[in-house]
C-alpha positions in Angstrom: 77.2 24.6 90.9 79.2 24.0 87.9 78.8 20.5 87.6 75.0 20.9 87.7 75.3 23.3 85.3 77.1 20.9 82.9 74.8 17.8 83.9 71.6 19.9 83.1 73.7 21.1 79.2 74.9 17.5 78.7 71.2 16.2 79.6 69.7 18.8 77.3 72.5 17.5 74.6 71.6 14.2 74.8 67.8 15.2 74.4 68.2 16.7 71.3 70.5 14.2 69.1 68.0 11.4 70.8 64.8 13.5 69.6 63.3 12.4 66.4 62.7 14.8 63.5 59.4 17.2 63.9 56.7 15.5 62.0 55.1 16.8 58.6 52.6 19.4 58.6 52.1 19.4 55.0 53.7 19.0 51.6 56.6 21.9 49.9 55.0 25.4 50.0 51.8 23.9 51.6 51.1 23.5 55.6 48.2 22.3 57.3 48.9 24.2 60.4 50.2 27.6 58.3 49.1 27.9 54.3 45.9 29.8 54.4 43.9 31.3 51.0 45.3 34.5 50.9 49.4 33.1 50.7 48.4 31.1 47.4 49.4 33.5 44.4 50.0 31.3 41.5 47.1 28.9 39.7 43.6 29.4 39.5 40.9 29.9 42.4 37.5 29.5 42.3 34.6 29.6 44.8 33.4 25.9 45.3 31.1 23.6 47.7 32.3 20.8 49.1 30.0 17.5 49.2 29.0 18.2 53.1 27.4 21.7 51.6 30.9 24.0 53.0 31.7 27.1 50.9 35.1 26.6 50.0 38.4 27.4 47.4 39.3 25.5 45.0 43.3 26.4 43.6 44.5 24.3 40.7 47.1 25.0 37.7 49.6 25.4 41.2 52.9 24.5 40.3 53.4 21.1 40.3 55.1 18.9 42.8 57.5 15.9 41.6 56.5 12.7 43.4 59.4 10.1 42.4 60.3 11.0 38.8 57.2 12.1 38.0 55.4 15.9 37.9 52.2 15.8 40.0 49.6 18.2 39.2 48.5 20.1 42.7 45.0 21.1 43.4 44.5 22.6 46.8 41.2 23.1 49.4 40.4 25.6 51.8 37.5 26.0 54.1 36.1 29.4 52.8 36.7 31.9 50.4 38.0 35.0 52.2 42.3 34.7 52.5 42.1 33.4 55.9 40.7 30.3 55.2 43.0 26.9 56.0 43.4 24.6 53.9 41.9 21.4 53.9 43.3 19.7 51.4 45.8 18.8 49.4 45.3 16.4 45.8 48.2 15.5 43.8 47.7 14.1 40.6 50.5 11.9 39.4 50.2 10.6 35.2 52.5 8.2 34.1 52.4 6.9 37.5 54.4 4.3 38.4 53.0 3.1 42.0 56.1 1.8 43.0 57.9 4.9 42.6 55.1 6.5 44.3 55.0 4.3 46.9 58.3 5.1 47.7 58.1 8.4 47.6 55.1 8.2 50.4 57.3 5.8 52.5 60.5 8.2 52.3 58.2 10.8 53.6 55.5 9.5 56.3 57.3 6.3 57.3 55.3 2.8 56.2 51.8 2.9 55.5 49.3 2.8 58.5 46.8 0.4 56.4 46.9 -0.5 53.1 43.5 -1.8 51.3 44.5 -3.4 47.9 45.9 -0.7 45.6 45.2 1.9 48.6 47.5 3.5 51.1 46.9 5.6 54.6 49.5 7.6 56.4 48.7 9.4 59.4 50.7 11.1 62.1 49.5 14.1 64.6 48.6 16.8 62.0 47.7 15.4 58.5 46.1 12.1 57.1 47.6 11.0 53.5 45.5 8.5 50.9 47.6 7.4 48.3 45.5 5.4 45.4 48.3 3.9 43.5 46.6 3.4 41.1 43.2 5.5 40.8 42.8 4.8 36.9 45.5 3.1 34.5 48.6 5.0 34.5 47.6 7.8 37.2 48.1 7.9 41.1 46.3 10.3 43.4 47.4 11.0 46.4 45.2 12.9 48.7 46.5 15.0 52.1 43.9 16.3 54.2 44.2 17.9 58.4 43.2 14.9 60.8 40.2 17.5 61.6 38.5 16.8 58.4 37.1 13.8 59.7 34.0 13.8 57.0 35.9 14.2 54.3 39.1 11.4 54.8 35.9 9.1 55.3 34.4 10.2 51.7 37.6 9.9 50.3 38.4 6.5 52.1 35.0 5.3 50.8 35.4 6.6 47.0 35.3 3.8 44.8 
């Protein structure tokens, strides 16, 4: 009985330092599966629509993220405007962006790009979807986080020109 005992601890040992790390939900404070309206307390919120005609909340002035050695500017989405709406997005806004820093940044976090499309990035894994536009305008990288459900949306962003 003891041995069994020790075979089933030793197999559940060797499950653990084998398993990789959990995967990323979100970004610092923010979680796709947790951070809902109602947790955000610093910034600015405002009642918006979103192009597929969703009420929504827009939260921006949040304190900034650094991406690299830059400060990113955070904007955030959720789907409604009472405090238990998710969020649906995340936007960081990097100036003085140097995309190869950024880059980096991305890859330290999500692994290597799923598809890259001249200056623009995609990371996926089982919760969230990331487009990184390195640049989006001379000296400024946006890098855009959204839940895999938000189908519509990673296809307007994927689109934008």
């Amino acid at each position: 009985m003891k041995s069994v005992k020790r075979a089933l601890l030793l197999a559940g040992c060797i499950a653990a330092c084998n398993s990789s790390k959990p995967e990323v939900t979100g970004l610092g404070p923010y979680s796709f599966t947790k951070t809902t309206r109602g947790k955000i307390h610093d910034g600015v919120c405002q009642p918006t629509e979103l192009t597929d005609g969703r009420k929504a909340t827009w939260c921006f002035a949040l304190p900034p993220i650094k991406v690299g050695n830059r400060i990113a500017e955070v904007d955030a989405y959720f789907a409604g405007t009472d405090d238990k709406a998710p969020l649906i997005e995340l936007q960081l806004k990097v100036r003085g962006c140097v995309e190869q820093e950024a880059e980096q940044w991305m890859r330290e976090r999500f692994g290597p790009p799923i598809e890259t499309k001249g200056t623009r990035e995609y990371w996926k894994n089982s919760f969230l979807w990331a487009g990184a536009f390195l640049p989006s305008e001379p000296g400024r990288c946006m890098i855009h986080f959204l839940p895999i459900t938000e189908n519509g949306e990673i296809e307007r962003i994927k689109n934008k020109q």
